[in-house]
C-alpha positions in Angstrom: 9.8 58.1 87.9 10.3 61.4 89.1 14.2 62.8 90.0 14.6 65.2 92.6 17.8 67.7 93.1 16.7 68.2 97.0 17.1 66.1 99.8 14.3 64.2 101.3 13.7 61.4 103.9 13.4 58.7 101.4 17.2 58.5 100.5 18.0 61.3 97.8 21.2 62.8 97.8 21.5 66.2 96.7 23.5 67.4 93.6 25.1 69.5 96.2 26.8 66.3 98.2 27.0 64.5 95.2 30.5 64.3 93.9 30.3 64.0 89.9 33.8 64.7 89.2 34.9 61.8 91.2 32.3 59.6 90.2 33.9 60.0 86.8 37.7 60.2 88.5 37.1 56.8 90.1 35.3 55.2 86.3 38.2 56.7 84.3 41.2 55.0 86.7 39.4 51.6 85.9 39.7 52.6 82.6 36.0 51.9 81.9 33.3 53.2 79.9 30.2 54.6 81.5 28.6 51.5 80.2 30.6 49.4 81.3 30.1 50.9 85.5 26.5 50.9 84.8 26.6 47.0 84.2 28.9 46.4 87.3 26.3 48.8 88.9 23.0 47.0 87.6 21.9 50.8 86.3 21.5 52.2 82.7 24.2 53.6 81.2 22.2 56.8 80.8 22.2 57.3 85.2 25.7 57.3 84.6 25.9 60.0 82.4 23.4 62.2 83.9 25.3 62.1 87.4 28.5 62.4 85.5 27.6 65.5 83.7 25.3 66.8 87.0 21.9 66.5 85.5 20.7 64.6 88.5 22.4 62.6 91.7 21.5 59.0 92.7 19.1 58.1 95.1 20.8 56.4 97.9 20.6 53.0 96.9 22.3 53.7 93.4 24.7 55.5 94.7 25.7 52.0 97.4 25.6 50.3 93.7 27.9 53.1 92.3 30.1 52.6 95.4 30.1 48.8 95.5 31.2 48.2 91.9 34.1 51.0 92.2 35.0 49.2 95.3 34.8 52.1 97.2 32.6 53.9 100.5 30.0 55.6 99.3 31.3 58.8 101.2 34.2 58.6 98.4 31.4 59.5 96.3 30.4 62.4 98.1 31.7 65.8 98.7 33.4 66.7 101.8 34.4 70.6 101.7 32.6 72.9 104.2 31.7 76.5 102.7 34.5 79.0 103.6 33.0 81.5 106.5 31.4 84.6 104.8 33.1 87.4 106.7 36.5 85.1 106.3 37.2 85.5 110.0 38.8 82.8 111.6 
């Protein structure tokens, strides 16, 4: 199985929209392990870790599974900050 850091039109996010840091926000105010969110996610413990530490970001469907056993929208797990403008004119 091959993991791509791009988007495409088979469901991939992108590490880009991909929020790790509150994927791992959202496990560690359950207080559970990784292992423990993989099981409530039906995934492998070591998906967890690799979209914890930013090594690769869910396809679309593990990230509804990611989402579903935080109890949260998936767009929770997703980044919402637009770039600053370049020039930094308003």
């Amino acid at each position: 199985m091959t993991y791509r850091r791009d988007t495409d039109l088979r469901g991939v996010t992108t590490l880009r929209d991909f929020d790790r840091a509150r994927l791992r926000q959202l496990r560690d105010e359950r207080e559970w392990t990784q292992e423990q969110l993989a099981e409530r996610a039906r995934l492998h413990s070591q998906q967890v870790s690799d979209y914890e530490r930013g090594h690769r970001a869910p396809s679309t469907q593990n990230l509804a599974s990611l989402a579903k056993a935080l109890g949260v929208a998936m767009e929770a797990l997703l980044t919402t900050e637009e770039e600053p403008a370049a020039n930094g004119a308003a």
